[in-house]
C-alpha positions as CSV (number, residue, x, y, z in Angstrom):
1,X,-7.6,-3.6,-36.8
2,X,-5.1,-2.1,-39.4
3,X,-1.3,-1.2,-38.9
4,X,-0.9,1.8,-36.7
5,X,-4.0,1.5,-34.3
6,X,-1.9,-1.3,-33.1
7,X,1.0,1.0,-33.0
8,X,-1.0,3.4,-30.9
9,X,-2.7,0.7,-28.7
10,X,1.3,-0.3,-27.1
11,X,1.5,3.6,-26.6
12,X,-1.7,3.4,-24.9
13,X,-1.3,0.7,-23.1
14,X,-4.8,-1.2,-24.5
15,X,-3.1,-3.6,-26.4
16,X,-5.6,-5.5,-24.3
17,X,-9.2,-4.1,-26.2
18,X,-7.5,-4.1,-29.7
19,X,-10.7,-6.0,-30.7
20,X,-13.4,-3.7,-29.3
21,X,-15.2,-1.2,-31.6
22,X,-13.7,2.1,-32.4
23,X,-16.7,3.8,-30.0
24,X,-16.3,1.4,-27.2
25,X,-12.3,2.6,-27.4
26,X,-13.5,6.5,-27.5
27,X,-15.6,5.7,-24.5
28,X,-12.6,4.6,-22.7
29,X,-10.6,7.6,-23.3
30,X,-13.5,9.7,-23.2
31,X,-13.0,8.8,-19.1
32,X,-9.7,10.7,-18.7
33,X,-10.7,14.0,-19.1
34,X,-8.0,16.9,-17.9
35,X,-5.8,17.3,-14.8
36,X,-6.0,20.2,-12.3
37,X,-3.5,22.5,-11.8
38,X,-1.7,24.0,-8.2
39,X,-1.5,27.0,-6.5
40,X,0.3,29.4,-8.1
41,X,3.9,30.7,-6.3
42,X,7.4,31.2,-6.2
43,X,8.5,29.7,-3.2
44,X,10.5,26.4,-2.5
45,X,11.5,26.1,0.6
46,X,9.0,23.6,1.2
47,X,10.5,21.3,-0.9
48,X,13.9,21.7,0.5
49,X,12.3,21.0,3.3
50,X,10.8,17.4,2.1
51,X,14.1,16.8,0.2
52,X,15.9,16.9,3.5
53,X,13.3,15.1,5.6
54,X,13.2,12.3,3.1
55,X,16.7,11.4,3.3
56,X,18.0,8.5,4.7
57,X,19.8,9.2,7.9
58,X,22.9,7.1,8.5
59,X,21.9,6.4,12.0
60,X,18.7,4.4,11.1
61,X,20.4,2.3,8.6
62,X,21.8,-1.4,10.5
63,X,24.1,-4.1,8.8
64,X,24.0,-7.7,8.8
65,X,26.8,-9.5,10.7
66,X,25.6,-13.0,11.1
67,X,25.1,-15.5,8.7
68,X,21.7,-16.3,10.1
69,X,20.2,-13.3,8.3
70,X,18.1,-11.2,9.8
71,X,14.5,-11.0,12.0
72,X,12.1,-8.2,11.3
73,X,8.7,-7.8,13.4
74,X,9.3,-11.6,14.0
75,X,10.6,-13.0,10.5
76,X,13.6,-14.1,9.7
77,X,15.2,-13.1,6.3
78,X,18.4,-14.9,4.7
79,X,20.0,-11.9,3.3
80,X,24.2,-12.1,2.7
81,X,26.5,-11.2,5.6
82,X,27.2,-7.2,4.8
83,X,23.9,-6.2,3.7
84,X,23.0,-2.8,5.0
85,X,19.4,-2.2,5.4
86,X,16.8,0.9,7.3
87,X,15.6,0.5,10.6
88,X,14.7,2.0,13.2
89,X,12.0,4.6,11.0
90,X,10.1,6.4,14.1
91,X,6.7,7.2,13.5
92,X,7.4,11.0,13.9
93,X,9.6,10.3,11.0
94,X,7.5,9.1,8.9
95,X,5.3,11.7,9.8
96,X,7.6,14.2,9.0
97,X,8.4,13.0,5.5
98,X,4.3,12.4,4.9
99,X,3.8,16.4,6.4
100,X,7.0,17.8,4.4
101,X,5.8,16.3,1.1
102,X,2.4,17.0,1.5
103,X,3.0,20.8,2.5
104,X,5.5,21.1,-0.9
105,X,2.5,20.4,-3.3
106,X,0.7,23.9,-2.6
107,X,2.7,25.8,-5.4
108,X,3.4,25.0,-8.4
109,X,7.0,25.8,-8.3
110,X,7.8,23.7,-5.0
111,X,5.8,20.9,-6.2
112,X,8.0,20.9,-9.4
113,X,11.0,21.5,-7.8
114,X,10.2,18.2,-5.5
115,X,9.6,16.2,-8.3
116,X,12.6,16.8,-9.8
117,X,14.5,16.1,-7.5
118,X,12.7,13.3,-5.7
119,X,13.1,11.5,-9.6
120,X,17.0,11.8,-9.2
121,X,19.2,9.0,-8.3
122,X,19.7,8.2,-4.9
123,X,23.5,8.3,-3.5
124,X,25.2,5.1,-3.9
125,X,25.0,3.8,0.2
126,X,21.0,4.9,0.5
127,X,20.3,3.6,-3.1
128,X,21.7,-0.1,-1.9
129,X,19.9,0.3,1.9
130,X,16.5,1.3,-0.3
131,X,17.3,-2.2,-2.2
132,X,18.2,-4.5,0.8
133,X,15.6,-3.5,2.6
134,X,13.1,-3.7,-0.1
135,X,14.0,-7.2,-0.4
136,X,13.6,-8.0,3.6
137,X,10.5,-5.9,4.3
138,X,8.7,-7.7,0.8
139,X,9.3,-10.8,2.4
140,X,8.2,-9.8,5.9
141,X,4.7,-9.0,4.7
142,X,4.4,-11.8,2.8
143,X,4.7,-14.0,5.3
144,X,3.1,-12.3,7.9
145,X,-0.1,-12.5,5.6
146,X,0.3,-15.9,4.3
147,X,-3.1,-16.6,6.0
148,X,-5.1,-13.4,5.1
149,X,-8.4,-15.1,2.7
150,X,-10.2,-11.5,2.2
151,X,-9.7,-10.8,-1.2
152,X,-9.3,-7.2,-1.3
153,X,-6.9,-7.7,1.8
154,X,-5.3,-10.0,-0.2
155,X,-5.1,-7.5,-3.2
156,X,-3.4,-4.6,-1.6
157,X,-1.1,-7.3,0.0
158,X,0.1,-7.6,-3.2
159,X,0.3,-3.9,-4.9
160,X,2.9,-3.5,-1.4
161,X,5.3,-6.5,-2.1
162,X,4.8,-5.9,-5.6
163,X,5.7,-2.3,-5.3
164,X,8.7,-3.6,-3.4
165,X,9.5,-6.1,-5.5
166,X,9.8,-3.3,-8.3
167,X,12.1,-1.3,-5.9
168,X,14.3,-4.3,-5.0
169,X,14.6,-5.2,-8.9
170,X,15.6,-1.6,-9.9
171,X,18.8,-0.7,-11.4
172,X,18.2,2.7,-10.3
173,X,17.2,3.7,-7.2
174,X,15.6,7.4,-7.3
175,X,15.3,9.4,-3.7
176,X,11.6,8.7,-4.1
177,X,12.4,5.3,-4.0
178,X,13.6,5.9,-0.4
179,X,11.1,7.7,0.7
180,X,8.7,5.3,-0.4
181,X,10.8,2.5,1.3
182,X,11.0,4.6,4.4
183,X,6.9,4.3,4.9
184,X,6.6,0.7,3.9
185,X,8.4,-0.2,7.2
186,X,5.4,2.1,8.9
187,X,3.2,0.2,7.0
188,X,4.4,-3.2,7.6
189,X,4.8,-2.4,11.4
190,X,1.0,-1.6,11.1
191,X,0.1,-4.9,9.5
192,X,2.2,-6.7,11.9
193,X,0.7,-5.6,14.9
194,X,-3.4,-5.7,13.4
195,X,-2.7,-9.8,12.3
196,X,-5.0,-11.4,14.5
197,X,-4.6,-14.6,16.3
198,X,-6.1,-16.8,13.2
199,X,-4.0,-15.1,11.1
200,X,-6.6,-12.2,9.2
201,X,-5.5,-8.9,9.0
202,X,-7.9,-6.3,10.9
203,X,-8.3,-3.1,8.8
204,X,-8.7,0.1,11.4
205,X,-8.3,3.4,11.1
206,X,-4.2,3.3,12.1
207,X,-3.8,0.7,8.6
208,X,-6.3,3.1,6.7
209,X,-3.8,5.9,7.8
210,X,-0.6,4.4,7.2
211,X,-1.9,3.9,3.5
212,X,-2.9,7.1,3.1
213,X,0.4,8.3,4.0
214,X,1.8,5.9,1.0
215,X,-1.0,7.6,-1.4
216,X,0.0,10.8,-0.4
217,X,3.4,10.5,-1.3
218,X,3.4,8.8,-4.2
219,X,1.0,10.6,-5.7
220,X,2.7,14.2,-4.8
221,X,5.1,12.5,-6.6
222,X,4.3,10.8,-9.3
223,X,5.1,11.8,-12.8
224,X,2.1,12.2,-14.4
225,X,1.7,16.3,-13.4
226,X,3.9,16.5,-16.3
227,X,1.6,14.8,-18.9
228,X,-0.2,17.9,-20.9
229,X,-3.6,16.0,-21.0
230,X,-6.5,17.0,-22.8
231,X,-8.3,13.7,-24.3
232,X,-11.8,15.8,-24.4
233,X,-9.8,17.3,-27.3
234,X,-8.8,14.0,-28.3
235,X,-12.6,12.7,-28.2
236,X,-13.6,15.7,-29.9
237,X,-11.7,15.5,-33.0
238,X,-12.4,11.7,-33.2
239,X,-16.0,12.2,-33.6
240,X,-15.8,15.1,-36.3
241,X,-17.1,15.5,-38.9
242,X,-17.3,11.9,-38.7
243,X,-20.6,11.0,-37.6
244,X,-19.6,9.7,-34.2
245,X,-18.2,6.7,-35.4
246,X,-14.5,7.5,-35.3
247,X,-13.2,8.3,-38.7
248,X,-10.4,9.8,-37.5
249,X,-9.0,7.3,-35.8
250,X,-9.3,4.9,-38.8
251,X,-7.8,7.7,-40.8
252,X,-4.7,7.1,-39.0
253,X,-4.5,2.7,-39.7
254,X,-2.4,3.1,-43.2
255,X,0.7,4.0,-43.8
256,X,1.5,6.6,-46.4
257,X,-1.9,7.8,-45.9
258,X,-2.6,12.0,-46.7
259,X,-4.1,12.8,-43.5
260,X,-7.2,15.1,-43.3
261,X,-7.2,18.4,-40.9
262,X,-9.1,16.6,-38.0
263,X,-7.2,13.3,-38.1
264,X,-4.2,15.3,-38.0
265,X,-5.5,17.7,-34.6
266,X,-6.1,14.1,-33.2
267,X,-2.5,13.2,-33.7
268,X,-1.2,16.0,-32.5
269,X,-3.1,16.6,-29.3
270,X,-1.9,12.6,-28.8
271,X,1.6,13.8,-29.4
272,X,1.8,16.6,-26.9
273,X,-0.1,14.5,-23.6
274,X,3.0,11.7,-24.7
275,X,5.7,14.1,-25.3
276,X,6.8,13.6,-21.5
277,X,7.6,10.1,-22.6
278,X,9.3,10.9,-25.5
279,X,11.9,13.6,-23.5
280,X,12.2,11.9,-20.8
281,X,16.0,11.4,-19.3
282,X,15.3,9.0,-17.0
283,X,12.4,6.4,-18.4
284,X,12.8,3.8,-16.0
285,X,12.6,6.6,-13.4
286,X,9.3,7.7,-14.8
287,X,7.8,4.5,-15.4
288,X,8.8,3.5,-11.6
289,X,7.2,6.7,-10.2
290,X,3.6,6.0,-12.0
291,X,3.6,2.3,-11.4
292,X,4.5,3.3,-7.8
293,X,1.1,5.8,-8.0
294,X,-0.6,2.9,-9.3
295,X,0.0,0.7,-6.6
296,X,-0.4,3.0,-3.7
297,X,-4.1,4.1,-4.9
298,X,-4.9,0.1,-5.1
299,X,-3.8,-0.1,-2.1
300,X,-6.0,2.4,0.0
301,X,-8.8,1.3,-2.3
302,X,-8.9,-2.5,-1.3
303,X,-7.7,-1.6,2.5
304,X,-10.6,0.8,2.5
305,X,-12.7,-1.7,0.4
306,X,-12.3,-4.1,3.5
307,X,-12.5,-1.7,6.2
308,X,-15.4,0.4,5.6
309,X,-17.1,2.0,2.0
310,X,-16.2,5.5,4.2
311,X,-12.6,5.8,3.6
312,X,-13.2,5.8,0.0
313,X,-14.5,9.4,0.1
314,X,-11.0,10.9,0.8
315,X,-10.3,9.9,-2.6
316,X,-13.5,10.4,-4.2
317,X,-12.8,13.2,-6.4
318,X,-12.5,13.3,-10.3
319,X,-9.2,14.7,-10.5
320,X,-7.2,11.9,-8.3
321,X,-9.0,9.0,-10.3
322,X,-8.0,10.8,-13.7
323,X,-4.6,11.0,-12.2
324,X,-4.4,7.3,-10.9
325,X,-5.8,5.9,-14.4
326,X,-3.5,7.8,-16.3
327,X,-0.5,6.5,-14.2
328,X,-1.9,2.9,-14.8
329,X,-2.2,3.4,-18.5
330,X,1.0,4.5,-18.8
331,X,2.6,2.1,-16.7
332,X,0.1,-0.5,-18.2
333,X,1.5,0.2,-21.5
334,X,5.0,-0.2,-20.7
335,X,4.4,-3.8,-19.3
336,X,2.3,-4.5,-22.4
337,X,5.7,-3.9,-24.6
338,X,8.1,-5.9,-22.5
339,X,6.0,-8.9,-22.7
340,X,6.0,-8.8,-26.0
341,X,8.8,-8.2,-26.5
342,X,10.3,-10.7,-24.8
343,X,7.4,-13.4,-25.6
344,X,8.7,-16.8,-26.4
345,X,8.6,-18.4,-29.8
346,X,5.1,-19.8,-29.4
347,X,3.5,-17.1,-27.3
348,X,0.5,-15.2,-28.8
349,X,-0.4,-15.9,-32.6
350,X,-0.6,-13.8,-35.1
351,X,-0.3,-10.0,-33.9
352,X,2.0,-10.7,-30.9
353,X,4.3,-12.0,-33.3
354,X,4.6,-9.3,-36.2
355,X,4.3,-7.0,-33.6
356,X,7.3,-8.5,-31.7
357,X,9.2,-8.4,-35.0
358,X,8.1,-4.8,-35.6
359,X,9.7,-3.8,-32.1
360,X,12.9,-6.0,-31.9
361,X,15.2,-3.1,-32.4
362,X,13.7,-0.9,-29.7
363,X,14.9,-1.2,-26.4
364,X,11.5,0.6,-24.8
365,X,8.3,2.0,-25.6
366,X,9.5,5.4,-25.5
367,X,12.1,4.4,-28.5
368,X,8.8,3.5,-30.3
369,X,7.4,6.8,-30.1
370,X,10.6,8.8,-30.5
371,X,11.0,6.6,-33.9
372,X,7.5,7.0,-35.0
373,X,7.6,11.1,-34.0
374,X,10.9,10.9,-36.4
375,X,9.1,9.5,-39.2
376,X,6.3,12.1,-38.8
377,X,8.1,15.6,-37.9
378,X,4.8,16.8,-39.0
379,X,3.4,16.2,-35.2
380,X,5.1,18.8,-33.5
381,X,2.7,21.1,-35.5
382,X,5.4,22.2,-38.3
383,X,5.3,20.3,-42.3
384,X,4.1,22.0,-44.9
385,X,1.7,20.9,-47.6
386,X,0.2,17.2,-47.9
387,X,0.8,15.5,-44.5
388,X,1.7,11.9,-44.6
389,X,1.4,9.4,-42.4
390,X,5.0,6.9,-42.4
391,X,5.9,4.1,-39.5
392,X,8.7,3.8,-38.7
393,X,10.7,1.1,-40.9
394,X,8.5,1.4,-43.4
395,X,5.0,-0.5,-43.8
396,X,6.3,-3.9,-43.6
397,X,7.8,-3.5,-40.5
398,X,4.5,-3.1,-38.9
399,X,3.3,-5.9,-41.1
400,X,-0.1,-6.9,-39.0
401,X,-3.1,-8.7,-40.5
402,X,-6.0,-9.4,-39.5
403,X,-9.3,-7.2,-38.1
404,X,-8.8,-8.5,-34.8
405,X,-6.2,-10.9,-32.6
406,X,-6.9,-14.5,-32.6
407,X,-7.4,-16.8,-30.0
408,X,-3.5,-17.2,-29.2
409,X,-3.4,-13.8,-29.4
410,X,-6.5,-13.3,-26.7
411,X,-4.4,-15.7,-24.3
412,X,-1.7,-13.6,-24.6
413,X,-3.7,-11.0,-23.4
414,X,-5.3,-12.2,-21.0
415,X,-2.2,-14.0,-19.5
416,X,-0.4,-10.4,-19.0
417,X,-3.5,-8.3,-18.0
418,X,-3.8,-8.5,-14.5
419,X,-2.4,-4.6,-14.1
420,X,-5.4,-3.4,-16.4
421,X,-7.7,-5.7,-15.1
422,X,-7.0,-4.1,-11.7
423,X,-7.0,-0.8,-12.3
424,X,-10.3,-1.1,-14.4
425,X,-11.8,-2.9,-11.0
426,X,-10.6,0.1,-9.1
427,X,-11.9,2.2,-11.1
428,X,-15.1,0.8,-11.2
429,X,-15.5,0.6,-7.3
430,X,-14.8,4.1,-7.1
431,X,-17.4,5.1,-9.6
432,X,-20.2,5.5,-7.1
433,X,-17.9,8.3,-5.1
434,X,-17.0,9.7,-8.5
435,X,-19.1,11.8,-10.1
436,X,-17.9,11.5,-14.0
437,X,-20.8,14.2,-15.0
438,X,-18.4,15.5,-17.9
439,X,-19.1,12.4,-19.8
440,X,-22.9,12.2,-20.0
441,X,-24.6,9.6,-21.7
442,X,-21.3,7.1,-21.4
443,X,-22.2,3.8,-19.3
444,X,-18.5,3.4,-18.2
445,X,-19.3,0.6,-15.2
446,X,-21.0,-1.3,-18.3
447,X,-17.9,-0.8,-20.6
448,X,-15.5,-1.6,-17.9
449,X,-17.3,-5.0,-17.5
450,X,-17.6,-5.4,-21.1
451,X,-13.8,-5.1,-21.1
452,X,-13.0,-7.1,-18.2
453,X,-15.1,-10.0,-19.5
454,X,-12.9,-9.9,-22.8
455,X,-10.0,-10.4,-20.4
456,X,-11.5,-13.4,-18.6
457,X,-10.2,-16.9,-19.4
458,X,-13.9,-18.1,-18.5
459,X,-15.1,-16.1,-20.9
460,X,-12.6,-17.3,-23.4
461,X,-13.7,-20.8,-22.8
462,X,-17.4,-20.1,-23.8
């Protein structure tokens, strides 16, 4: 593995498969295909209409006046005397928000006008109601399933206080971030009354529903409908004129390197599906709304997992799975840099360590790729004459060694993979619901467990 695949692979987010072969990583993109497109029209009333519905009414917001804290569906919740938190969410409005949103996504220009301004901050009052009551309603379902044992129970359990978690961390709360918050109490009221007397959770239709609703709105408004992508282009130009085994990718590993006309396309086309990375104003914002499509579509997957193969077929088409592995990549990719980045002296070995020296001056990925887009100007598609390949800082700022990580390095891996090691098991569950016909010839459920068993401490051990 030479300098800049390992450059690509934090953009990417498979820092985790940097010691696969170059066909099993084509494979793996050669999954993602392209996204679908909406109705044409002019029209956004419906999104004014979901703007409105989503936001937080004054009268369902309650504040703590006791220093005992506060009891929700029968757990009590030390939270500071002050805190102002949502209640009082009545299924008609949740309903309302679920219907508003759902109706805004059938033209192009509503459903862009919705996620614009669903990604904008939330006013100052609702954004610290969306954070208290993160906090309350994350502890809430925690305990209330303290005794659940079904493991995919168990798993979307924890995509729901970790989405909340994620909320109640943020330093900026968006007015998707409420609406999300706004269904969680829905959803928490459902688990609440479906925990049975020894303490499982029973998985019905009303559950199923209520996580729909959370799938519905997260992925209406999710970021990643503004990600150009096209990585059948990407495959394409990997495997010409290069006999199938990747060339151009390996074209693209030294710096200072005259790039060929294929390994340039491939750069390029990788450039535009991350551009929306590169631009974007509000990165914390974007990384929130796909992580928060991530976690959603795991969740309806393990409830439905539990309850009954059936459900899975709402979700069973191409496009949404494109869609939800995209968001994890992305997502996936900027977890992948913070650990790194702020690994301790002895985590990792060899590659975690140049590579946390090679990003100590960037605050985020997207820094990364604006700095390596700055070094190659060539990528938006102008340069004339012999096109170079730099890095940013030079060579010996990405100074990694080595073909593949070593065992400190696996560790590492493996110790901050448990985002891409769920998403590749959702993924693979849906594949028989799934048909992935565009990709003929590619054994994905074998690559997935070939990947997955890199990421296994037990297989570490052997």
């Amino acid at each position: 593995m030479k300098r800049l695949f390992i450059l690509l692979l934090i953009v990417s987010s498979l820092v985790a498969l940097t010691s696969c072969e170059a066909d099993m990583r084509a494979r793996l993109v050669g999954m993602m295909g392209s996204l679908s497109g909406n109705v044409m029209g002019s029209d956004t009333s419906s999104a004014d209409k979901a703007i409105e519905e989503a936001r937080i009414e004054s009268s369902s917001t309650t504040t703590v006046n006791t220093a005992s804290g506060v009891e929700v569906l029968g757990v009590t919740v030390n939270v500071p005397v002050g805190t102002t938190y949502i209640t009082g969410i009545t299924t008609e409005k949740t309903d309302a928000i679920v219907s508003s949103i759902a109706d805004a996504k059938r033209n192009t220009a509503s459903l862009e006008k919705l996620r614009s301004e669903m990604a904008g901050a939330a006013d100052e009052s609702s954004a610290s109601a969306v954070k208290s009551t993160a906090v309350i309603y994350k502890a809430v379902v925690e305990e209330l399933t303290t005794d659940v044992k079904d493991e995919n129970i168990k798993k979307a359990v924890g995509e729901i206080t970790g989405m909340l978690e994620s909320i109640a961390d943020s330093a900026n709360i968006t007015k998707a971030d409420a609406a999300t918050v706004q269904l969680m109490i829905g959803f928490a009221e459902a688990v609440n009354e479906n925990i049975s007397k020894n303490g499982e959770l029973v998985v019905d239709s009303g559950l199923i529903s209520k996580a729909n609703s959370l799938l519905v709105v997260a992925e209406t408004l999710s970021p990643v409908g503004s990600f150009d992508i096209d990585f059948g282009s990407i495959i394409s130009q990997l495997v010409s004129g290069s006999g199938a085994n990747g060339d151009s990718a390996r074209a693209l590993e030294e710096e200072g390197t005259k790039l060929e006309k294929d390994a340039v396309e491939y750069a390029r086309i990788a450039y535009r599906t991350l551009k929306p990375i590169m631009d974007a104003k509000n990165y914390e914002g974007l990384i929130s709304g796909l992580s928060r499509h991530k976690a959603a579509y795991e969740t309806y997957v393990s409830l439905a997992l539990s309850g009954g193969s059936s459900n899975l077929e709402s979700v069973a088409s191409y496009e949404r799975l494109i869609d939800y592995l995209f968001a994890s990549v992305i997502s996936e990719a900027d977890k992948a840099f913070d650990a790194i980045k702020n690994s301790g002296e002895n985590d990792g070995g060899a590659v975690v360590g140049e590579l946390k020296k090679a990003i100590k001056d960037y605050d985020t990925l997207n820094a990364v790729m604006n700095a390596f887009v700055g070094s190659n100007p060539w990528l938006d598609g102008s340069g004339e004459g012999d096109i170079v390949l730099r890095l940013p800082g030079g060579e010996d700022a990405w100074n990694v060694s080595g073909e593949s990580p070593d065992e400190k390095d696996k560790e590492f891996m493996q110790a901050n993979a448990s985002g891409l090691v769920s998403a590749l098991e959702t993924v693979k569950a849906m594949l028989p619901y799934v048909s992935l016909d565009k990709f003929p010839g590619v054994d994905v459920a074998g690559m997935i467990d070939e990947v997955l068993g890199y990421l296994s401490p037990e297989e570490s051990s052997n």
